[in-house]
MITOR-617316 format. One record per residue (C-alpha): x negated, y negated, z negated. Coordinates in steps of 0.1 Angstrom, whole numbers, padded with zeros to 4 digits. Example, Ala and Ser with C-alpha at 12.3 -4.5 7.8 and 13.67 -1.06 7.14 Angstrom:
! residues 2
<r><xx>-0123</xx><yy>0045</yy><zz>-0078</zz></r>
<r><xx>-0137</xx><yy>0011</yy><zz>-0071</zz></r>
***
This chain:
! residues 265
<r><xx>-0649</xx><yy>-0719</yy><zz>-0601</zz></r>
<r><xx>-0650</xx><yy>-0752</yy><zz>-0617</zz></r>
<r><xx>-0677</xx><yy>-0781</yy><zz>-0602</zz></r>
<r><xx>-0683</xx><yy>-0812</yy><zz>-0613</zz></r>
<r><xx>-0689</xx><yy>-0840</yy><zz>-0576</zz></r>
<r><xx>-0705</xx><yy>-0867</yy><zz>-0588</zz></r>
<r><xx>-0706</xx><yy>-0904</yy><zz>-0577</zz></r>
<r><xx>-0738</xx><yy>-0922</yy><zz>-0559</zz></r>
<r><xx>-0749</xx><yy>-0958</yy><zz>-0559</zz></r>
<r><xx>-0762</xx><yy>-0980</yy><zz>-0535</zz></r>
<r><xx>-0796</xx><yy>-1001</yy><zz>-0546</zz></r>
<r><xx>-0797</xx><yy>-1022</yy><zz>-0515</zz></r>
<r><xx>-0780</xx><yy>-1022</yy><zz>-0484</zz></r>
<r><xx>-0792</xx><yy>-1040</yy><zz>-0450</zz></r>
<r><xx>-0767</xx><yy>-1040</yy><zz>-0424</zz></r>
<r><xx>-0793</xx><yy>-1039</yy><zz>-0395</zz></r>
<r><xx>-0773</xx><yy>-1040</yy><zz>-0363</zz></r>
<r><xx>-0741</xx><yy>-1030</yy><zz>-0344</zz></r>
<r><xx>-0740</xx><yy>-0995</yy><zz>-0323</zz></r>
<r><xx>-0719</xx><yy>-0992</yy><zz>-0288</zz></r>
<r><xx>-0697</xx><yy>-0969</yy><zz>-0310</zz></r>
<r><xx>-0684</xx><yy>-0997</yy><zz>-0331</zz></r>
<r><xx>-0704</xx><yy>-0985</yy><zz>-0361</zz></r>
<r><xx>-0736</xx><yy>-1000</yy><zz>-0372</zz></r>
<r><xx>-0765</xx><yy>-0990</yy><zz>-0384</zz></r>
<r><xx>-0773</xx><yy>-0998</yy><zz>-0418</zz></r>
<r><xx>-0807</xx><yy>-0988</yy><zz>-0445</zz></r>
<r><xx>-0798</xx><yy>-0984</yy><zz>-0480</zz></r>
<r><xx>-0809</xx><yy>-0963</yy><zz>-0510</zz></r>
<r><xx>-0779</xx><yy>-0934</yy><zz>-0523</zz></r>
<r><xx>-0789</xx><yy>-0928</yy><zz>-0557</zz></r>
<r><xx>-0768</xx><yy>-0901</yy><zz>-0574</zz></r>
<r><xx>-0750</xx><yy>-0911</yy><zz>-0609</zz></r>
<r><xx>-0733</xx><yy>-0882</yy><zz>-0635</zz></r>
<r><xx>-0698</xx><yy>-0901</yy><zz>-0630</zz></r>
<r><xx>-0678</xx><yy>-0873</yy><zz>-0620</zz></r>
<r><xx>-0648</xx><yy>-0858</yy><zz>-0609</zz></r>
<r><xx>-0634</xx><yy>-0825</yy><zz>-0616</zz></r>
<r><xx>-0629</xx><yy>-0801</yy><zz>-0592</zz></r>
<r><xx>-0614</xx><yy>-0763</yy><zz>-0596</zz></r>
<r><xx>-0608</xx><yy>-0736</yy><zz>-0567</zz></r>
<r><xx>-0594</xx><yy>-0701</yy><zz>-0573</zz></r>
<r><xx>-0585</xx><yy>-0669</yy><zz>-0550</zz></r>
<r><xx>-0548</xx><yy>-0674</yy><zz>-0546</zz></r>
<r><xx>-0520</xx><yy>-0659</yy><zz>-0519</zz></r>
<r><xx>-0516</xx><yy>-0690</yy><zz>-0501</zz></r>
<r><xx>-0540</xx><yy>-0723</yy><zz>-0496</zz></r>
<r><xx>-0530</xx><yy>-0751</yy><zz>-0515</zz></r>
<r><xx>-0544</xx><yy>-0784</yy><zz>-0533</zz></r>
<r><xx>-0530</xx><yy>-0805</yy><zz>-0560</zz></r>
<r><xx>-0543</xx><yy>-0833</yy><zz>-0576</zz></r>
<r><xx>-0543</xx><yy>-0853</yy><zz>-0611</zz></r>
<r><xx>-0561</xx><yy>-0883</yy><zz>-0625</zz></r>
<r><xx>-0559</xx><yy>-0910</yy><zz>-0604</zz></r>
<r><xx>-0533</xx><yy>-0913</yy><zz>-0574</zz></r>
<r><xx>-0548</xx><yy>-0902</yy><zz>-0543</zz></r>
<r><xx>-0533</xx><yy>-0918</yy><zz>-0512</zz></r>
<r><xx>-0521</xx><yy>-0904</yy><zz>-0477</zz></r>
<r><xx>-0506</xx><yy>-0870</yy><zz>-0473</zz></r>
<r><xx>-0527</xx><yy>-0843</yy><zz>-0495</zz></r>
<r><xx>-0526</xx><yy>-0818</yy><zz>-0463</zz></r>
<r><xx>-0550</xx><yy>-0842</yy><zz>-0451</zz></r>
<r><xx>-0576</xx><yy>-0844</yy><zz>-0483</zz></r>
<r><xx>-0606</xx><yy>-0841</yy><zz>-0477</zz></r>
<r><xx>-0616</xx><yy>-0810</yy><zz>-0494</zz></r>
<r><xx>-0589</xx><yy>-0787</yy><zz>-0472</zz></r>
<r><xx>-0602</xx><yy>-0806</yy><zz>-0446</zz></r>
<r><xx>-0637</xx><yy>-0789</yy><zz>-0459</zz></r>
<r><xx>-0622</xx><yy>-0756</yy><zz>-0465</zz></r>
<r><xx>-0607</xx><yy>-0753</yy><zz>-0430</zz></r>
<r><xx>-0639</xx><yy>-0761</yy><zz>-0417</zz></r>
<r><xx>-0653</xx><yy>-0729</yy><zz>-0432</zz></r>
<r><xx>-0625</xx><yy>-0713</yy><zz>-0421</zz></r>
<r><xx>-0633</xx><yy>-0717</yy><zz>-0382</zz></r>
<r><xx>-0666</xx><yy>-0697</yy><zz>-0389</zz></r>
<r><xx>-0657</xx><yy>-0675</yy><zz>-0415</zz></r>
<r><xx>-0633</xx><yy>-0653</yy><zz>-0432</zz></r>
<r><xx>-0625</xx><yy>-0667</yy><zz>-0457</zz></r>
<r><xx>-0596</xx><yy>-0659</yy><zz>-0478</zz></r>
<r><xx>-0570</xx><yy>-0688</yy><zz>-0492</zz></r>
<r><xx>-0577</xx><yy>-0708</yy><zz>-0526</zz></r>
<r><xx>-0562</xx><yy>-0727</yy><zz>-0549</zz></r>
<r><xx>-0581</xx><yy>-0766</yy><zz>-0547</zz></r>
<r><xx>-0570</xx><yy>-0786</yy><zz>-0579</zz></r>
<r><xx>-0591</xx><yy>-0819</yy><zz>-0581</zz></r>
<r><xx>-0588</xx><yy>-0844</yy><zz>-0613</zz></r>
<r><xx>-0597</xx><yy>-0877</yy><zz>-0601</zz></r>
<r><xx>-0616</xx><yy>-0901</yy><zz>-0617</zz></r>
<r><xx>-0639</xx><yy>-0917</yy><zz>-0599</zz></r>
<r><xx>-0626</xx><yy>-0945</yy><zz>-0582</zz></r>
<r><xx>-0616</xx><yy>-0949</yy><zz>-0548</zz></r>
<r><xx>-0624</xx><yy>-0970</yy><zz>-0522</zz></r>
<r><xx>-0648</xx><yy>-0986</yy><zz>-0544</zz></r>
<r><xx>-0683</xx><yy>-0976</yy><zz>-0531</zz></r>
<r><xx>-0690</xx><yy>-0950</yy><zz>-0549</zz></r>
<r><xx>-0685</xx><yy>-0920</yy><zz>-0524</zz></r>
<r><xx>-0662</xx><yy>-0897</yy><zz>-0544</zz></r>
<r><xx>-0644</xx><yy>-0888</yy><zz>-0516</zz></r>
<r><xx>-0671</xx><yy>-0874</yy><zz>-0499</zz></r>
<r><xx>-0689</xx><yy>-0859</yy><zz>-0527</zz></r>
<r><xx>-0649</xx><yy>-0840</yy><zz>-0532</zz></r>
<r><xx>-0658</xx><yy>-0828</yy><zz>-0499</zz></r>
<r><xx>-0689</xx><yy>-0818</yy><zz>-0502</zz></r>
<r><xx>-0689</xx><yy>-0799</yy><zz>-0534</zz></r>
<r><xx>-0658</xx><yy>-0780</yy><zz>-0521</zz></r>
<r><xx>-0684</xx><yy>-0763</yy><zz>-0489</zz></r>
<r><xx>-0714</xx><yy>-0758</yy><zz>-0516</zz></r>
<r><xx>-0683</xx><yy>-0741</yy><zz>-0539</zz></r>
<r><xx>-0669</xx><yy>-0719</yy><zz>-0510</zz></r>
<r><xx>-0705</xx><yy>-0714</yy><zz>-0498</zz></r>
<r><xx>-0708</xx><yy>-0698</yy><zz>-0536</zz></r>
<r><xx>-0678</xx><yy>-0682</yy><zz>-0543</zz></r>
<r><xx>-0680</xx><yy>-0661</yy><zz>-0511</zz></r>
<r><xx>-0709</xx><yy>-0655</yy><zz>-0504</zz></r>
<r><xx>-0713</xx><yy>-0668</yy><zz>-0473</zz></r>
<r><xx>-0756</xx><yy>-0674</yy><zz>-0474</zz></r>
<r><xx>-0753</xx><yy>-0712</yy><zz>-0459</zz></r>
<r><xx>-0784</xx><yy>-0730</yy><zz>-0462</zz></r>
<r><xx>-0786</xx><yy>-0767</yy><zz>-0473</zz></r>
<r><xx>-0793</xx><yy>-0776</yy><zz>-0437</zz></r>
<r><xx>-0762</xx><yy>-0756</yy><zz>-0426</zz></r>
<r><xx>-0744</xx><yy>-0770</yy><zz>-0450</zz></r>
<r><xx>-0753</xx><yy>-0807</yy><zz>-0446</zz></r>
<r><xx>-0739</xx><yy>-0798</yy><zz>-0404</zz></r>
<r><xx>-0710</xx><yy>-0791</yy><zz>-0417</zz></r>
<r><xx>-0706</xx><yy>-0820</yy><zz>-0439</zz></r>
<r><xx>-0714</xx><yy>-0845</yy><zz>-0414</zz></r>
<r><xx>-0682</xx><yy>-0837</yy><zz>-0396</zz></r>
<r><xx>-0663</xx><yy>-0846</yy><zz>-0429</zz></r>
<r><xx>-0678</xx><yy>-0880</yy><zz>-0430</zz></r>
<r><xx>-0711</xx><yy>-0901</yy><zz>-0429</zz></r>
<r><xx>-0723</xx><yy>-0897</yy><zz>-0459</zz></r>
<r><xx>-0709</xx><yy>-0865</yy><zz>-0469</zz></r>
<r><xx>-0744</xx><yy>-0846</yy><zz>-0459</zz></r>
<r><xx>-0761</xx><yy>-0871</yy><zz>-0489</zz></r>
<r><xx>-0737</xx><yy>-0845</yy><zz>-0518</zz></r>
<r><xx>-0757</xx><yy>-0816</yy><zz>-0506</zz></r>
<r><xx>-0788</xx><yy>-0821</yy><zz>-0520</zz></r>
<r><xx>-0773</xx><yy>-0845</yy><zz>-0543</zz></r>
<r><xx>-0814</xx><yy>-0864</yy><zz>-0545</zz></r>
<r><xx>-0817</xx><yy>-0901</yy><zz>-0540</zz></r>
<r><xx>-0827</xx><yy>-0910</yy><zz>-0504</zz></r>
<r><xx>-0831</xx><yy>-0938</yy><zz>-0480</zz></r>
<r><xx>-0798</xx><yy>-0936</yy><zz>-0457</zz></r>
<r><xx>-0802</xx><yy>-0953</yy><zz>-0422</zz></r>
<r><xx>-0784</xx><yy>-0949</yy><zz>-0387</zz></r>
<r><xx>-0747</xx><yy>-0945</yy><zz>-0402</zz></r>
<r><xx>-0762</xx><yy>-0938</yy><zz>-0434</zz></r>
<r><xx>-0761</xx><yy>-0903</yy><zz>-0422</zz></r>
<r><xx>-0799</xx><yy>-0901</yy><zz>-0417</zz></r>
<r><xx>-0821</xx><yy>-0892</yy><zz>-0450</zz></r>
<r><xx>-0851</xx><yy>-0901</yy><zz>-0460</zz></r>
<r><xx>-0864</xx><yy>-0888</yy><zz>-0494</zz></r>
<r><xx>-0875</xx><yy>-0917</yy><zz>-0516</zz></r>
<r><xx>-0897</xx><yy>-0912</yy><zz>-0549</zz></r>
<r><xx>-0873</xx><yy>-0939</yy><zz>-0568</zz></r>
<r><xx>-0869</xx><yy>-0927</yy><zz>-0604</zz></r>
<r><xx>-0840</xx><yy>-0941</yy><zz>-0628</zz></r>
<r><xx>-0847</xx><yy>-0911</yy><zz>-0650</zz></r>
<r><xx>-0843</xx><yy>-0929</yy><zz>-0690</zz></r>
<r><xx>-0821</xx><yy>-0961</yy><zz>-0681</zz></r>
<r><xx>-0789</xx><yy>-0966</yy><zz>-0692</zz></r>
<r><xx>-0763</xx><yy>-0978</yy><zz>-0663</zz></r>
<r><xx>-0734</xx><yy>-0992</yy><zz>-0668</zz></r>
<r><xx>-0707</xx><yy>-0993</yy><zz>-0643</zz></r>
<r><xx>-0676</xx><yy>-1020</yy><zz>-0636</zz></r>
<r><xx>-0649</xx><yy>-1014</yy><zz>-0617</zz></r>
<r><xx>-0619</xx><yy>-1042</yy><zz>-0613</zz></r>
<r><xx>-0591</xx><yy>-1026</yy><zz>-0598</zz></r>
<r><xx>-0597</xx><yy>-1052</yy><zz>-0560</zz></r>
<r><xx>-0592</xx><yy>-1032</yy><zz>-0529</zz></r>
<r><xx>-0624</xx><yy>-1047</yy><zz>-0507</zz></r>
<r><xx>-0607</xx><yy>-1036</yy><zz>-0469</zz></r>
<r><xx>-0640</xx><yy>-1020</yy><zz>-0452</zz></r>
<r><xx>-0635</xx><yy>-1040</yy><zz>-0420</zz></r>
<r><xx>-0632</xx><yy>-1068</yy><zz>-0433</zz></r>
<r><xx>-0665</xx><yy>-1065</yy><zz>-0458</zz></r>
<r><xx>-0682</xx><yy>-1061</yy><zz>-0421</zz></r>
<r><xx>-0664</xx><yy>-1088</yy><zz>-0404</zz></r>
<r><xx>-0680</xx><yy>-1110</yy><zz>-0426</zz></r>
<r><xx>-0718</xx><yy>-1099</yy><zz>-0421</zz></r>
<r><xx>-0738</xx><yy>-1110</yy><zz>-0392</zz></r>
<r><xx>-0762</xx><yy>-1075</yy><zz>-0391</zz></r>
<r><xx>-0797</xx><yy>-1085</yy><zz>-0385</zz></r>
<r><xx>-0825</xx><yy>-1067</yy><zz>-0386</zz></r>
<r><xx>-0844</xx><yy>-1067</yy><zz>-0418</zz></r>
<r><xx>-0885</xx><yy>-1072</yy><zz>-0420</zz></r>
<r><xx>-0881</xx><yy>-1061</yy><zz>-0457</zz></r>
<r><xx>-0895</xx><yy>-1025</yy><zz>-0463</zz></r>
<r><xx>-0867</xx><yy>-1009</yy><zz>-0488</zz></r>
<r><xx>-0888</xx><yy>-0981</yy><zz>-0492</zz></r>
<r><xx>-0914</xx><yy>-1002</yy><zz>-0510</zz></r>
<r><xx>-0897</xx><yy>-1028</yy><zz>-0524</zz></r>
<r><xx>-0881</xx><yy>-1000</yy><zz>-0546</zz></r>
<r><xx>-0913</xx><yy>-0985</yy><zz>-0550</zz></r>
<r><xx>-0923</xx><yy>-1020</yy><zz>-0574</zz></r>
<r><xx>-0913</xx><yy>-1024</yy><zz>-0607</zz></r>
<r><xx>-0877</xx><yy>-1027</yy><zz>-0612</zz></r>
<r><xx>-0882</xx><yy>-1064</yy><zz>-0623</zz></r>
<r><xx>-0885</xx><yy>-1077</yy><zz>-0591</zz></r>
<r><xx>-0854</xx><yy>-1062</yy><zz>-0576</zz></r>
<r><xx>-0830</xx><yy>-1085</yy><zz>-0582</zz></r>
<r><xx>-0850</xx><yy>-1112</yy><zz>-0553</zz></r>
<r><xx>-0862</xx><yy>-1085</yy><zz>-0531</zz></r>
<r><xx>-0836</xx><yy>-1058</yy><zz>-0533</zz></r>
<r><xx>-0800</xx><yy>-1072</yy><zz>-0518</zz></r>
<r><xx>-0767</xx><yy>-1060</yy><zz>-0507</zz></r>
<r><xx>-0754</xx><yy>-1077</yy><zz>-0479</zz></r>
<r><xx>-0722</xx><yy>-1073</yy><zz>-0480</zz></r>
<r><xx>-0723</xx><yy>-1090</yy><zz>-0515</zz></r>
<r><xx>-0721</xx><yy>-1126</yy><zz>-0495</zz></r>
<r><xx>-0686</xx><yy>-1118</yy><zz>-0477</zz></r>
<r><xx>-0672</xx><yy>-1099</yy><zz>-0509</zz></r>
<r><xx>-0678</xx><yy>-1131</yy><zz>-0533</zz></r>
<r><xx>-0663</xx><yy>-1153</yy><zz>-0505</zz></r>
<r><xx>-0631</xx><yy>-1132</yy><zz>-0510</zz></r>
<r><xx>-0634</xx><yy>-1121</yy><zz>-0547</zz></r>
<r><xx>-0649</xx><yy>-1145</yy><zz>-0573</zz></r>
<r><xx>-0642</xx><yy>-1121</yy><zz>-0602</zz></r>
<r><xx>-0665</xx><yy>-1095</yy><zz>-0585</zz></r>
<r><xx>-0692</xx><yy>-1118</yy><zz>-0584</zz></r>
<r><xx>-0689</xx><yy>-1131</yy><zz>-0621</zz></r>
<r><xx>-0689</xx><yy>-1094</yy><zz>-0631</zz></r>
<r><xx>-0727</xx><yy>-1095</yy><zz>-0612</zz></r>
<r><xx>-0733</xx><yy>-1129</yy><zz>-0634</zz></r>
<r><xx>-0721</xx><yy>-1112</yy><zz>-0666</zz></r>
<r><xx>-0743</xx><yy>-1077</yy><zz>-0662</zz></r>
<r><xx>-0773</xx><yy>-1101</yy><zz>-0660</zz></r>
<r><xx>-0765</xx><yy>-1126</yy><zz>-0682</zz></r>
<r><xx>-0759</xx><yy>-1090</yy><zz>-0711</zz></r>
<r><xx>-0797</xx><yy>-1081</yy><zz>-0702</zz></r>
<r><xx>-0793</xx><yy>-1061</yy><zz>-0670</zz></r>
<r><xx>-0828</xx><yy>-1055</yy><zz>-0652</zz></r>
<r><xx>-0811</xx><yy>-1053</yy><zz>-0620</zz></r>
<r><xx>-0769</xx><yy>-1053</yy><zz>-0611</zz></r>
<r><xx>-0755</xx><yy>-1052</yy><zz>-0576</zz></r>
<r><xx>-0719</xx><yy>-1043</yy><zz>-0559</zz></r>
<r><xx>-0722</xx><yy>-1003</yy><zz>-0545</zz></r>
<r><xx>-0718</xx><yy>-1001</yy><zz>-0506</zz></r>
<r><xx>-0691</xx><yy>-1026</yy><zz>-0496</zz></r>
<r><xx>-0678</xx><yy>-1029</yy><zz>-0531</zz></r>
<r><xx>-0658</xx><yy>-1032</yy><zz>-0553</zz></r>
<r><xx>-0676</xx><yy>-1016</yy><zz>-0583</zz></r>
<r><xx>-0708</xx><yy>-1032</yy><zz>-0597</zz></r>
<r><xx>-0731</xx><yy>-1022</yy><zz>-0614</zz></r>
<r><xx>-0760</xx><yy>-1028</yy><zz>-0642</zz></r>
<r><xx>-0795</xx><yy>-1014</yy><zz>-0648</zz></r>
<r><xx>-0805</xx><yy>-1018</yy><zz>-0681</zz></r>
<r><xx>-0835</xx><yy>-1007</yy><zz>-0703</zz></r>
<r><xx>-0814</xx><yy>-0997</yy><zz>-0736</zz></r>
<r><xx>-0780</xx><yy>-0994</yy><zz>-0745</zz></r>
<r><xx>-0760</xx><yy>-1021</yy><zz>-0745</zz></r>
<r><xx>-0720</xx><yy>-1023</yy><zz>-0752</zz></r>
<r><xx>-0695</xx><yy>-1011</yy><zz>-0728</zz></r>
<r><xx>-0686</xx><yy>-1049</yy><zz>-0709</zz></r>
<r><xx>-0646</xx><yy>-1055</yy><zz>-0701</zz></r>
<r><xx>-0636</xx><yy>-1030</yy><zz>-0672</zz></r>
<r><xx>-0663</xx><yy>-1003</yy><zz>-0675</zz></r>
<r><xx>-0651</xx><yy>-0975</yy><zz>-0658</zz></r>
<r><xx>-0686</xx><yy>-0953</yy><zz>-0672</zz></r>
<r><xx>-0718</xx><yy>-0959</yy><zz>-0690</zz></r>
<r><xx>-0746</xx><yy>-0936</yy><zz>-0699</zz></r>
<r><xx>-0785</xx><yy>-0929</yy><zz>-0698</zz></r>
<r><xx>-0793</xx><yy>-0914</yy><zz>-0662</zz></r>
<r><xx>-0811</xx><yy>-0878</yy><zz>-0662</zz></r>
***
């Protein structure tokens, strides 16, 4: 069986406060994007995983998507696979390829067995992969909030624009995006700010972590400036960066370090 994870976006992100757990609680909107990776699992005598594309770090008996397939293991009987992932989305950038890997390994296993999970089984399992694994299941845009683990379905529709997507190869350390934020709570209603035309995002609709990011990388925030200044209705960094992105109303030619353009379904 071959799937295809996809990436997601963040339009806005309020970092609202800090939890006793160390986390904090955030409220953004995950919009899915067709900017995929490739992901391939067959019956085999042994469980394995390999990877191509683009170098995956840390030990690959730690990947995420055996990680997922052990999981399903605990509960059922599953026989061993063969996991080859090509990687193309990048990482650490925002863009939740990791988890959507994940993810679309339990909806796969889910399918290829049989095994009659529902999206609200599945979406239990994912959470205990990561945060905002559960998002991949139903794979619709939401508002995230708590850990960006709780959903709320949001009407926002992107359907005909044409997105355009920079990535400059900066790795943006998560802690210290975080460090630099002082969470407050936000009197802003994301919901229905995103519910106006999509003129008036770029004053109402903000990424916080954007402040912190620019202090570190100058480049990221020129590449903002530049998907503006090409006729973007609205660009912003994705989660804690470093990939930015542009919203526009037409086609408009692929800007130095695209990493993917294209009209959203």
């Amino acid at each position: 069986m071959v799937v295809f994870p996809n990436a997601k976006i963040n339009i806005g992100l309020n970092i609202l406060s800090k939890r006793d757990d160390g986390y904090h609680n955030i409220e953004s909107c995950f919009y899915p994007i067709p900017f995929c990776d490739v992901l391939e699992i067959l019956p085999a005598d042994q469980l394995s995983f390999t990877s191509t594309g683009i170098p995956i770090p840390g030990d690959a008996d730690s990947n995420l998507c055996l990680k997922a397939y052990q999981l399903l293991q605990k509960d059922f009987d599953i026989p061993p696979v063969q996991i080859h992932l090509h990687k193309i989305i990048p990482i650490g950038a925002g863009l939740g390829g990791g988890s959507a890997d994940a993810t679309f390994t339990l909806k796969a296993l889910n399918q290829m067995f049989n095994l009659n999970l529902t999206d609200e089984q599945l979406e239990k399992y994912a959470s205990q992969l990561g945060s905002d694994c559960p998002f991949f299941v139903k794979n619709k845009p939401v508002i995230a909030k708590g850990t960006g683990n709780i959903f709320e379905r949001i009407d926002v529709n992107l359907s005909g624009m044409h997105l355009q997507l920079i990535y400059l190869d900066i790795h943006v350390s998560t802690k210290k995006a975080y460090a630099g934020v002082v969470p407050k709570d936000s009197n802003q209603n994301l919901n229905a700010d995103l519910s106006k035309n999509i003129s008036v995002w770029k004053t109402a609709v903000k990424n916080d972590f954007e402040k912190s990011v620019f202090q570190q990388f100058q480049q990221v925030e020129e590449v903002k400036a530049l998907l503006y200044k090409n006729g973007a209705l609205y660009a912003s960094m994705t989660g804690s960066g470093s990939a930015v992105f542009g919203i526009f109303d037409r086609e408009v030619a692929s800007l130095s370090n695209c990493v993917w353009k294209g009209q959203l379904p």
